[in-house]
C-alpha positions as protocol buffer text, in pm:
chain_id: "A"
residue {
  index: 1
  type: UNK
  ca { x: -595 y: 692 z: 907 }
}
residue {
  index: 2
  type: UNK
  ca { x: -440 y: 879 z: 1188 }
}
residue {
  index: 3
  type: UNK
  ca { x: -474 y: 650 z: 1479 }
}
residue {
  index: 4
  type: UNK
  ca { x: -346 y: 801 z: 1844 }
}
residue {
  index: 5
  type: UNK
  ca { x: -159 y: 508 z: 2040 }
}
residue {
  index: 6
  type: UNK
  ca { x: -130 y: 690 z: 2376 }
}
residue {
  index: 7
  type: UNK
  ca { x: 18 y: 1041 z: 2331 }
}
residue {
  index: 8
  type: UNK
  ca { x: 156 y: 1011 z: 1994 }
}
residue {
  index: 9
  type: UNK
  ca { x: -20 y: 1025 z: 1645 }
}
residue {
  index: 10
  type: UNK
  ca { x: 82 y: 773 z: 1367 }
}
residue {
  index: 11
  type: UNK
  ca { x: -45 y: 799 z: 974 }
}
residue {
  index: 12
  type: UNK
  ca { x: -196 y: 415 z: 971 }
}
residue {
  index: 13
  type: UNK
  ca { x: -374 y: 154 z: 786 }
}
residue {
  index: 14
  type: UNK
  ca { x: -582 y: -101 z: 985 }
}
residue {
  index: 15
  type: UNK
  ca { x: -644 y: -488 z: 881 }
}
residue {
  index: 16
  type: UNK
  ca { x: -986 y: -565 z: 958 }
}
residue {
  index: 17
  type: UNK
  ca { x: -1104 y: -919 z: 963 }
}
residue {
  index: 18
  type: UNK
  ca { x: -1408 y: -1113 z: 836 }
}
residue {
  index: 19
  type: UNK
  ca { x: -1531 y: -1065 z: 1200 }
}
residue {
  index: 20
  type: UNK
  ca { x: -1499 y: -674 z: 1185 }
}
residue {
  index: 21
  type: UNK
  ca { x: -1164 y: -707 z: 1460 }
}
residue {
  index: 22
  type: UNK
  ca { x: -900 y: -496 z: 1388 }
}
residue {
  index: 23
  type: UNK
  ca { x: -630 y: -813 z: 1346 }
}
residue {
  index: 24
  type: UNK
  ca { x: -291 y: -585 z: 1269 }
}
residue {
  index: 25
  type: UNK
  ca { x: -189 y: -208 z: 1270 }
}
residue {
  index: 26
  type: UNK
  ca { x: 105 y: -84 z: 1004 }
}
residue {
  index: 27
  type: UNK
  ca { x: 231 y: 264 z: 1077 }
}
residue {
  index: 28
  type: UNK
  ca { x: 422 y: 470 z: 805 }
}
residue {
  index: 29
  type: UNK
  ca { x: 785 y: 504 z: 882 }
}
residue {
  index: 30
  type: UNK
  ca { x: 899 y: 702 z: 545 }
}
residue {
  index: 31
  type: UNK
  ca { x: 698 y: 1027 z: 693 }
}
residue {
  index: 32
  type: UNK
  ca { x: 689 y: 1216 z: 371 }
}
residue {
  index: 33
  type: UNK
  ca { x: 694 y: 1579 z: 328 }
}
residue {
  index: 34
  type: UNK
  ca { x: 540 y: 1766 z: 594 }
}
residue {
  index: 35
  type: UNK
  ca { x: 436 y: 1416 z: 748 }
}
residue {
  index: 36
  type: UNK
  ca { x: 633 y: 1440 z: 1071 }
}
residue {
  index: 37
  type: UNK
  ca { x: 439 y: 1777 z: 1179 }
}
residue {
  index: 38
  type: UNK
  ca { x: 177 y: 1591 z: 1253 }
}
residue {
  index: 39
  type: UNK
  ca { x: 290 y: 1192 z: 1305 }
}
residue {
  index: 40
  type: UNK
  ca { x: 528 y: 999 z: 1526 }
}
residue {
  index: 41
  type: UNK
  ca { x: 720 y: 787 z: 1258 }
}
residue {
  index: 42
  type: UNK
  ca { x: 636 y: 352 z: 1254 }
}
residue {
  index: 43
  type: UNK
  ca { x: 934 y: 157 z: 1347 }
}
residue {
  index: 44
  type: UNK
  ca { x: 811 y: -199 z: 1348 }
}
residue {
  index: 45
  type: UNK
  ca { x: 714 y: -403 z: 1007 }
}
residue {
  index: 46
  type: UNK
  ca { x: 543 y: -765 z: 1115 }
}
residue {
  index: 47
  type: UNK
  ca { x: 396 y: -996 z: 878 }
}
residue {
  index: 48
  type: UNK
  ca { x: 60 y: -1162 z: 1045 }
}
residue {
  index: 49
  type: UNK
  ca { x: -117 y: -1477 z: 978 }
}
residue {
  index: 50
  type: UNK
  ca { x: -467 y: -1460 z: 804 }
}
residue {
  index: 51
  type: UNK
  ca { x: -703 y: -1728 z: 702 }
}
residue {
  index: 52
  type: UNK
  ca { x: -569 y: -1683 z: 347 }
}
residue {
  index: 53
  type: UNK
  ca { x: -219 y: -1731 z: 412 }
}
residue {
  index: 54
  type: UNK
  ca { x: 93 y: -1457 z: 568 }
}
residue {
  index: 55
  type: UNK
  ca { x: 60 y: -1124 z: 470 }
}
residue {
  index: 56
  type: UNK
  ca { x: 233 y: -775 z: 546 }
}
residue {
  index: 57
  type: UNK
  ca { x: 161 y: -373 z: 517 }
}
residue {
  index: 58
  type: UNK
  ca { x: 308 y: -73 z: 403 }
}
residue {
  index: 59
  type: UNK
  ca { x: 163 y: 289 z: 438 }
}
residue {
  index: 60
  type: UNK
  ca { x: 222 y: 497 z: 72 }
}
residue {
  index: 61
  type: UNK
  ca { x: 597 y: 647 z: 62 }
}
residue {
  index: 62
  type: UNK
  ca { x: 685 y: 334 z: 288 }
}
residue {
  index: 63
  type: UNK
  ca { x: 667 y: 131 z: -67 }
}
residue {
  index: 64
  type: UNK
  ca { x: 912 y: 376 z: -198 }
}
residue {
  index: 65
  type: UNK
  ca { x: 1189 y: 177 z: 61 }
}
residue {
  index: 66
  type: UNK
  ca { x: 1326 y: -137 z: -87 }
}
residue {
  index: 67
  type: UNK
  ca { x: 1448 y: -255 z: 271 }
}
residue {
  index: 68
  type: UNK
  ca { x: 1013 y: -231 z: 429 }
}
residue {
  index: 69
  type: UNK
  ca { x: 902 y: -477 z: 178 }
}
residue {
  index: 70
  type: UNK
  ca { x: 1214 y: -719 z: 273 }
}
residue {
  index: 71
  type: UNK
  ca { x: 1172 y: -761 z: 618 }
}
residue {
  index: 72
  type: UNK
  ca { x: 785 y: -842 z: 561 }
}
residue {
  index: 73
  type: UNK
  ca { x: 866 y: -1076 z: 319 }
}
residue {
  index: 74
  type: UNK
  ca { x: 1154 y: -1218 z: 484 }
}
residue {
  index: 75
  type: UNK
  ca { x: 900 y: -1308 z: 728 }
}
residue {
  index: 76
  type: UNK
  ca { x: 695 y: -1496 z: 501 }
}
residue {
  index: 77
  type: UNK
  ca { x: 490 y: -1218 z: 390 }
}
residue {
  index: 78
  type: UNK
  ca { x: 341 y: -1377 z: 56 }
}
residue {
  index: 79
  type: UNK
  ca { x: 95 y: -1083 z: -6 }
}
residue {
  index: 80
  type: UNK
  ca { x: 187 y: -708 z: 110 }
}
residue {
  index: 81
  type: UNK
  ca { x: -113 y: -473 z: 127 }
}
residue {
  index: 82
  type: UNK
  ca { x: 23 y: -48 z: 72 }
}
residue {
  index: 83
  type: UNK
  ca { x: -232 y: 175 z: 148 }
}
residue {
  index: 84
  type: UNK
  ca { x: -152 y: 507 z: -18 }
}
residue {
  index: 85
  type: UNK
  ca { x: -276 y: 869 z: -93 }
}
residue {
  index: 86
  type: UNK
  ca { x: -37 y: 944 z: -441 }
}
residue {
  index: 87
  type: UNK
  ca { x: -98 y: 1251 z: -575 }
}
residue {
  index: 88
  type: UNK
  ca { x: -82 y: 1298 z: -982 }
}
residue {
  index: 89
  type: UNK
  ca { x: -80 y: 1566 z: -1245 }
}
residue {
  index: 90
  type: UNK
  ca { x: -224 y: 1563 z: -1580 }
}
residue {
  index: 91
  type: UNK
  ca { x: -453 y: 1803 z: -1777 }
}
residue {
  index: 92
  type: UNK
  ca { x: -655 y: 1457 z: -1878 }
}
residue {
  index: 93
  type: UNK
  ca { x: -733 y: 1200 z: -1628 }
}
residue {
  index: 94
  type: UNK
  ca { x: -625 y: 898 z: -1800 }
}
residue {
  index: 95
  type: UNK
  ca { x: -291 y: 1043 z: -1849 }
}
residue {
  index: 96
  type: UNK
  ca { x: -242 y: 1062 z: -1445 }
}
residue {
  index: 97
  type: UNK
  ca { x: 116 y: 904 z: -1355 }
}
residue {
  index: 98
  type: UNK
  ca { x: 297 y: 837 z: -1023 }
}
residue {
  index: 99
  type: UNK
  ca { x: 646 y: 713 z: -1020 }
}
residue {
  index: 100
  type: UNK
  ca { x: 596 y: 504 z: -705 }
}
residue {
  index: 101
  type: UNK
  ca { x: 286 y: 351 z: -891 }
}
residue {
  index: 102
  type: UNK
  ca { x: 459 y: 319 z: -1220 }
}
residue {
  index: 103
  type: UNK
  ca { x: 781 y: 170 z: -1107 }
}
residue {
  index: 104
  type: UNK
  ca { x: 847 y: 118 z: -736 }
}
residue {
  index: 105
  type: UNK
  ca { x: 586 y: -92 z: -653 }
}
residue {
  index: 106
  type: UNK
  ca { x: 569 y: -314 z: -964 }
}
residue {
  index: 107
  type: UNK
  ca { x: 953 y: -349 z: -837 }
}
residue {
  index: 108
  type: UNK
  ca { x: 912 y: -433 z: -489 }
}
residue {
  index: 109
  type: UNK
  ca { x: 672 y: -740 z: -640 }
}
residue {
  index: 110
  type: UNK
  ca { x: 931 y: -841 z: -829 }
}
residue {
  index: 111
  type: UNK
  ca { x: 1242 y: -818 z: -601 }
}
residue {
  index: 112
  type: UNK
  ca { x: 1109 y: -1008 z: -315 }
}
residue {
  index: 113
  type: UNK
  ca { x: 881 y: -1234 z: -582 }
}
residue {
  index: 114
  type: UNK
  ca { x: 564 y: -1184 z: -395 }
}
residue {
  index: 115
  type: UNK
  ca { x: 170 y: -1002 z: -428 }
}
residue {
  index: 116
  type: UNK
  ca { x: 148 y: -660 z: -400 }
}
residue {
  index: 117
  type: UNK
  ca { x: -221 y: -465 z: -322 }
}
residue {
  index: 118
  type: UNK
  ca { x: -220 y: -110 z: -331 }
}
residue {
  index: 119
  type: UNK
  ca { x: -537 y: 115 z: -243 }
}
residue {
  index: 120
  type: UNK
  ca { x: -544 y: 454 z: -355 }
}
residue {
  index: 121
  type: UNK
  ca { x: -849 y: 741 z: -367 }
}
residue {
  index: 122
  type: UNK
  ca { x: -933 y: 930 z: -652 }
}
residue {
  index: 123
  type: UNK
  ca { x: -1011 y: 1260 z: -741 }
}
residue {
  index: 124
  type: UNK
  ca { x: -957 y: 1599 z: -620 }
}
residue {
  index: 125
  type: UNK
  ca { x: -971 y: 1698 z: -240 }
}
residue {
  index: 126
  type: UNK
  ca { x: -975 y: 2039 z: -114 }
}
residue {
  index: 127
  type: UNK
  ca { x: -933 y: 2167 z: -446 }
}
residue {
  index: 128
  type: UNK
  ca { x: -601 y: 2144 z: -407 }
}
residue {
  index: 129
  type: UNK
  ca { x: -472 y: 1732 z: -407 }
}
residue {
  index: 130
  type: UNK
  ca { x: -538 y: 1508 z: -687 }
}
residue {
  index: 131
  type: UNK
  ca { x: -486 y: 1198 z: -635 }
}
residue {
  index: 132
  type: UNK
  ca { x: -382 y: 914 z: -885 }
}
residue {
  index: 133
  type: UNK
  ca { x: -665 y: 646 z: -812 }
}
residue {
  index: 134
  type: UNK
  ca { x: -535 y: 346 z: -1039 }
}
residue {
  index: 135
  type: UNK
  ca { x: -519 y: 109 z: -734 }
}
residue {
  index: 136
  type: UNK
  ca { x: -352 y: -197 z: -845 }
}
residue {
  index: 137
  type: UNK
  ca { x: -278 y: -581 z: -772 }
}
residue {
  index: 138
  type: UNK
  ca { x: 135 y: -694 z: -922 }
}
residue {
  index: 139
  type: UNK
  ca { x: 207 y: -1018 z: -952 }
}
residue {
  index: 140
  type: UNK
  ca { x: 537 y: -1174 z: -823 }
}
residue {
  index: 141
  type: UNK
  ca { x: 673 y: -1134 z: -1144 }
}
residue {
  index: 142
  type: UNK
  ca { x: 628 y: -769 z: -1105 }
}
residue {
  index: 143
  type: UNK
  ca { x: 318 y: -698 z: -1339 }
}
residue {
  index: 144
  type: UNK
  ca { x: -21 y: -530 z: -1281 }
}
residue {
  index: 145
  type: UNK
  ca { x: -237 y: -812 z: -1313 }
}
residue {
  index: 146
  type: UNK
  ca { x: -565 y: -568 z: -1251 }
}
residue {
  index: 147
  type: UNK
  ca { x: -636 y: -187 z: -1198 }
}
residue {
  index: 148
  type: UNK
  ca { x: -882 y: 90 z: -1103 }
}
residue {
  index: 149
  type: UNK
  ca { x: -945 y: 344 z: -1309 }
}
residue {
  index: 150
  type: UNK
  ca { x: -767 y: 747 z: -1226 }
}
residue {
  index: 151
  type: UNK
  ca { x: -1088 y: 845 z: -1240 }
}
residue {
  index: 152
  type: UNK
  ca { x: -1357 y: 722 z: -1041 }
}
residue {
  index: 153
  type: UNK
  ca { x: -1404 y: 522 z: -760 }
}
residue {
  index: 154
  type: UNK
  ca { x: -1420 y: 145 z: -814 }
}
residue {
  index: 155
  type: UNK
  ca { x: -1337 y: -185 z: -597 }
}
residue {
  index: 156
  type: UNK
  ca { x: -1134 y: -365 z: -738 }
}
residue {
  index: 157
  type: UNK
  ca { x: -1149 y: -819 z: -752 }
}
residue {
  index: 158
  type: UNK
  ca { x: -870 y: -1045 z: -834 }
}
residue {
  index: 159
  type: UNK
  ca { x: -832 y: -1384 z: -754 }
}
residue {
  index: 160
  type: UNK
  ca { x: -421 y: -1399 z: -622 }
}
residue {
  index: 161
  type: UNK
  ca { x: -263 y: -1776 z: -568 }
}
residue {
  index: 162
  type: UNK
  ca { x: -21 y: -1679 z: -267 }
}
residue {
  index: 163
  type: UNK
  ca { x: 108 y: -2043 z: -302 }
}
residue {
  index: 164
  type: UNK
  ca { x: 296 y: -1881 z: -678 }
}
residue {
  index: 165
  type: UNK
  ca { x: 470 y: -1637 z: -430 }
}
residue {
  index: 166
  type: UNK
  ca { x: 883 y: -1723 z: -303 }
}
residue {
  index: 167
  type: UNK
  ca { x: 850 y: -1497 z: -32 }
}
């Protein structure tokens, strides 16, 4: 979302809790593209506490940096939620690809051994984006354990046991 903090502009995700409070703010550092004509860039990464165990979050290209997922886990992040827009081409849907979704996330599972969420939208907006849907959950070992479709919306369940993350 783009959430003002006094007079600057950040490109955010929000954790909201069981209670509907807004329990921790991430804001994207990696602005990507023509981000920073628009948003001040994020320069703090804190894992919280939740009632199901220590989790951090990334916004989109911040997953692309190997160093944003350390520090969270490094803090005993067990579970890091990225919350992402990636955009796709392919003349068939099912054939829609992202390199971040393909590789760089499955990768920052794997290197710091801990869960990885991502939430992405579908579709086309503005007749002009489309974006690559396939929102995932990666294991510490670095595999999608369960995925959305590139197609149409969906919400997407999986059980995760943070206590088989090394953080």
């Amino acid at each position: 979302i783009a959430l003002p903090e006094g007079d600057r502009l950040y490109n955010a995700a929000v954790l909201i809790d069981d209670r509907g409070e807004i329990v921790h703010r991430a804001y994207k550092s990696n602005l990507w593209h023509f981000d920073d004509r628009f948003f001040t860039p994020g320069e703090d990464f804190q894992a919280i506490d939740t009632k199901f165990g220590r989790i951090g979050m990334m916004v989109c290209a911040d997953g692309r940096i190997p160093e944003i997922a350390r520090i969270l886990a490094l803090q005993g992040a067990r579970l890091i939620i990225d919350v992402v827009n990636l955009v796709a081409t392919a003349r068939d849907p099912k054939d829609l690809m992202n390199q971040q979704y393909a590789f760089m996330l499955p990768v920052r599972a794997l290197e710091n051994r801990i869960w990885l969420v991502t939430a992405d939208k579908c579709g086309m907006e503005g007749n002009c984006a489309v974006y690559l849907g396939r929102s995932i959950v990666v294991n510490p070992e670095g595999k999608i354990v369960a995925e959305c479709p590139p197609d149409r919306p969906e919400i997407l369940i999986c059980d995760v046991d943070l206590e088989k993350a090394l953080g």
